[in-house]
C-alpha positions as CSV (number, residue, x, y, z in Angstrom):
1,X,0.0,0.0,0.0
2,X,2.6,2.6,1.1
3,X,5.0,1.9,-2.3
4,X,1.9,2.1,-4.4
5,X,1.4,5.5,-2.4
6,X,4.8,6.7,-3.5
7,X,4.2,6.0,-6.8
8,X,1.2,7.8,-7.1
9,X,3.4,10.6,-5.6
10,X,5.9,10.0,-7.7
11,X,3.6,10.1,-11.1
12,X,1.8,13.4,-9.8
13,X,5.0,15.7,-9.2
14,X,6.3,14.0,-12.7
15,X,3.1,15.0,-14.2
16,X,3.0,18.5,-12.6
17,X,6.6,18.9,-13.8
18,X,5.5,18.0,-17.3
19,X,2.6,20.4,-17.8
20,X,4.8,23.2,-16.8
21,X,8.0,22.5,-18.8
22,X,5.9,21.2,-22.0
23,X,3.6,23.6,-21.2
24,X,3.6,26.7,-19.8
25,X,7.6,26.9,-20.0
26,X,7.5,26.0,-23.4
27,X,5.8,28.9,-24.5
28,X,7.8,31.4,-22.6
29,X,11.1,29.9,-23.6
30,X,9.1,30.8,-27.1
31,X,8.2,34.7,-26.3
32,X,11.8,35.0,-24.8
33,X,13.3,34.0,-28.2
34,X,11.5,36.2,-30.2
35,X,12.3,39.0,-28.2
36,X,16.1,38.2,-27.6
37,X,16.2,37.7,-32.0
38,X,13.9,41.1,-32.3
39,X,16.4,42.9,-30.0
40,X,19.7,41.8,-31.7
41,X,18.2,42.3,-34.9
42,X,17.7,45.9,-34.5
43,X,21.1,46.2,-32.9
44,X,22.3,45.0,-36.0
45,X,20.4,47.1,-37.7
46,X,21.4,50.0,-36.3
47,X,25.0,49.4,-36.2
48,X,25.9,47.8,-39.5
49,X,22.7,48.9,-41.4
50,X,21.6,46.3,-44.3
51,X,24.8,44.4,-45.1
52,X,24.8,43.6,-41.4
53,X,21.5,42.3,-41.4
54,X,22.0,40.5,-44.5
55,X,25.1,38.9,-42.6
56,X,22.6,38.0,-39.9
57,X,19.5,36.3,-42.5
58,X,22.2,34.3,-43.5
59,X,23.2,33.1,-40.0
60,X,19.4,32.8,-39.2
61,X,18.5,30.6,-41.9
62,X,21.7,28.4,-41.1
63,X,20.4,27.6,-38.0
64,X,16.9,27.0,-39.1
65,X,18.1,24.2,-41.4
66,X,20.7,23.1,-38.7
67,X,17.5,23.0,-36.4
68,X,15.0,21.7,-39.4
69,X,17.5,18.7,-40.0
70,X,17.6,17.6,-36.9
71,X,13.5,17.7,-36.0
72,X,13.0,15.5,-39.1
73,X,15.9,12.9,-37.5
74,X,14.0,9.4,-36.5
75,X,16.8,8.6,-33.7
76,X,15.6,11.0,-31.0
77,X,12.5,11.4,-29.0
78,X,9.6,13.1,-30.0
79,X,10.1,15.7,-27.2
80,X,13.4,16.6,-28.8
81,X,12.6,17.1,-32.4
82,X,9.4,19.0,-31.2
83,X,11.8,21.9,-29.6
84,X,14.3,21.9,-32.3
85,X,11.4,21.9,-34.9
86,X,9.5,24.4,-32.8
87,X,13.0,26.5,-32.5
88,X,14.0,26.3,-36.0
89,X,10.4,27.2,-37.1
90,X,10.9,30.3,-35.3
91,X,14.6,31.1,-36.8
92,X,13.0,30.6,-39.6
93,X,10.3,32.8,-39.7
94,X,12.7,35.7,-38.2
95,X,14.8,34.8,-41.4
96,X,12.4,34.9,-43.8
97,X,10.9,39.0,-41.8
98,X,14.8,39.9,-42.2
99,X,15.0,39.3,-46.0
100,X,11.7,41.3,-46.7
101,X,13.1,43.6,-44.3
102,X,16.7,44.2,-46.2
103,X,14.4,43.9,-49.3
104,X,12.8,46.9,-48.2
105,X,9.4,44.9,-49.5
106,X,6.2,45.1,-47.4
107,X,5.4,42.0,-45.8
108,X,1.6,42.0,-45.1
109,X,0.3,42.4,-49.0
110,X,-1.9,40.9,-51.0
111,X,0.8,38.7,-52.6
112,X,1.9,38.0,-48.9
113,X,-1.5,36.6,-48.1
114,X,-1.4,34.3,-51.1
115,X,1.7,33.2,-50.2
116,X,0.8,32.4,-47.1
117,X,-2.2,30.6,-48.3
118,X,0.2,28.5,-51.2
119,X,2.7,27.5,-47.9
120,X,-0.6,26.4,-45.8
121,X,-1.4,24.1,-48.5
122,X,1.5,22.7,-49.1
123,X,2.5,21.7,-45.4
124,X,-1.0,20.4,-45.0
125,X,-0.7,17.8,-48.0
126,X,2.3,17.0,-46.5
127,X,1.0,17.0,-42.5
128,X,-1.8,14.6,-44.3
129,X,0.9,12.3,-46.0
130,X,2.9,11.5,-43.1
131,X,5.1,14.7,-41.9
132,X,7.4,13.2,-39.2
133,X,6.7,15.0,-35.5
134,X,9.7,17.3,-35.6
135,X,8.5,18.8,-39.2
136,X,5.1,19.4,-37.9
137,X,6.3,21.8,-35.1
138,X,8.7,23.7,-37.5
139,X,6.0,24.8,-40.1
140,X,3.4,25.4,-37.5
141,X,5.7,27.5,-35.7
142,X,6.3,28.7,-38.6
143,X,2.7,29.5,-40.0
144,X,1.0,30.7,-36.9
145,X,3.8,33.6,-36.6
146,X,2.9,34.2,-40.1
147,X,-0.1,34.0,-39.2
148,X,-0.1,36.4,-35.7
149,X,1.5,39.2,-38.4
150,X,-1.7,39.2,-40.6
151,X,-4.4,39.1,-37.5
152,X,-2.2,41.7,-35.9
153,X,-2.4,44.0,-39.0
154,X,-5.9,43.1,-39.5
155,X,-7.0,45.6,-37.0
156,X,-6.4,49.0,-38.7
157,X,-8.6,47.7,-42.0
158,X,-11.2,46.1,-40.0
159,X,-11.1,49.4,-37.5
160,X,-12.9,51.2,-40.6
161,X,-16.0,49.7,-39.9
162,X,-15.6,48.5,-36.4
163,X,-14.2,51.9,-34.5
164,X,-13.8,49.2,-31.5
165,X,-11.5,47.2,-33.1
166,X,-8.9,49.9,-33.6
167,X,-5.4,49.1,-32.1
168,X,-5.6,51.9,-29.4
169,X,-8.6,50.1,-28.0
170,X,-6.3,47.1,-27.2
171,X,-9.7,44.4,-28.1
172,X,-6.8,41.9,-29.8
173,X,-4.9,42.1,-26.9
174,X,-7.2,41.5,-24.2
175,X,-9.3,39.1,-26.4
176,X,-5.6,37.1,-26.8
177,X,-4.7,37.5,-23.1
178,X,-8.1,35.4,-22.0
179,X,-7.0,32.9,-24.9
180,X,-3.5,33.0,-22.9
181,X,-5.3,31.9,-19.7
182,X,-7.4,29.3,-21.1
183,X,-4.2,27.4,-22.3
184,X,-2.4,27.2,-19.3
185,X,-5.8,26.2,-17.4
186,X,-6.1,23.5,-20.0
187,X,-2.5,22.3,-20.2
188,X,-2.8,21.9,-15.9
189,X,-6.0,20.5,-15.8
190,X,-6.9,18.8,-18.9
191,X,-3.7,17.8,-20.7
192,X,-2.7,13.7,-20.2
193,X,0.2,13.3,-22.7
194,X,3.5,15.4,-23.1
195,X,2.8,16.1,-27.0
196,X,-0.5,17.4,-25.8
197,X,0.6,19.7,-23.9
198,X,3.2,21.0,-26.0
199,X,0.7,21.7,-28.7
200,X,-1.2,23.5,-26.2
201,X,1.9,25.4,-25.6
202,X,2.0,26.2,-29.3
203,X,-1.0,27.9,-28.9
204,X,-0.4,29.7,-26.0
205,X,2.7,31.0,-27.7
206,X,0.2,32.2,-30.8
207,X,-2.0,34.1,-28.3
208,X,1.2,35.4,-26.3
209,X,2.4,37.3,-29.3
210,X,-1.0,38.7,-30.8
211,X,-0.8,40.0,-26.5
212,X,2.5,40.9,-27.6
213,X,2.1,42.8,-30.7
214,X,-1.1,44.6,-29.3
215,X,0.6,45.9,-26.3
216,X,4.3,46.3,-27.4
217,X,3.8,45.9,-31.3
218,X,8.1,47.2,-31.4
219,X,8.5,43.5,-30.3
220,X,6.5,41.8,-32.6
């Protein structure tokens, strides 16, 4: 009785320990990224000016693939090529911001969205045809800060009709604050399995930075 005690003990603090390092951890250790890349990108920025931050897209995108090649790898856990896909999805997002940005191109067009659209398709036919774990968290990292850039600039063109959806009313932001909460209630209270919760965690990194670009939209 007592060592089946312990074990049930034992399981509860390893399960309480999961939830917040695949969970709630997980998405900070996201946010934290973003804003450590955001801040050394415009350091570089301002001190070296555009061959400096072409210098630095290059780096980025290194470590993307570095990061990509070894999500997709078949001889480590799923919980390790879910952060270096998650990661690398990231890089790779910052990468692909830089090169519009040293392009000088806008980012949120027309042509944007369709590309965004065209990427979406393709990673789902290949989600559907048997993308391996670590390649799933890449391209949804990926997409969904794609993603967070459009929603986020969808507030000045919807703001034209709706007044109350302008960004000085902060809606987005507190809308994607309550989203915040609801997926750390669900990754402590409903969550059973480790990749569960780091999906969850996915999504509470989404939410974070639509919280974050509504509030601080520098960081973003």
């Amino acid at each position: 009785m007592e060592n089946s005690q312990n074990e049930g003990n034992y399981n509860w603090q390893y399960d309480l320990r999961s939830k917040l390092l695949d969970g709630v951890f997980a998405s900070g250790l996201l946010i934290l990224l973003l804003l450590v890349l955001r801040l050394i990108i415009t350091s570089i920025g301002n001190r070296f000016g555009r061959l400096g931050l072409l210098n630095m897209d290059v780096g980025l995108i290194a470590i993307a693939i570095f990061c990509l090649d070894r999500s997709l790898s078949s001889q480590r856990s799923d919980a390790a090529v879910s952060w270096f896909g998650a990661i690398g999805g990231l890089v790779a997002w910052m990468a692909a911001e830089l090169s519009f940005q040293v392009g000088q191109t806008p980012l949120v067009t027309i042509n944007g969205l369709i590309l965004l659209i065209l990427t979406a398709l393709i990673v789902f036919t290949l989600w559907k045809n048997g993308l391996s774990v670590g390649g799933q968290y890449f391209f949804a990292v990926f997409l969904l800060t794609w993603l967070a850039k459009y929603v986020l600039a969808s507030q000045t063109y919807i703001a034209y009709w709706l007044q109350v959806f302008s960004p000085e009313f902060h809606l987005l932001g507190y809308a994607a604050l309550v989203c915040v909460a609801a997926c750390a209630v669900w990754i402590i209270f409903k969550t059973q399995h480790r990749q569960e919760r780091i999906w969850t965690a996915l999504w509470m990194w989404f939410f974070s930075v639509l919280v974050l670009g509504s509030f601080l939209p520098f960081y973003v």
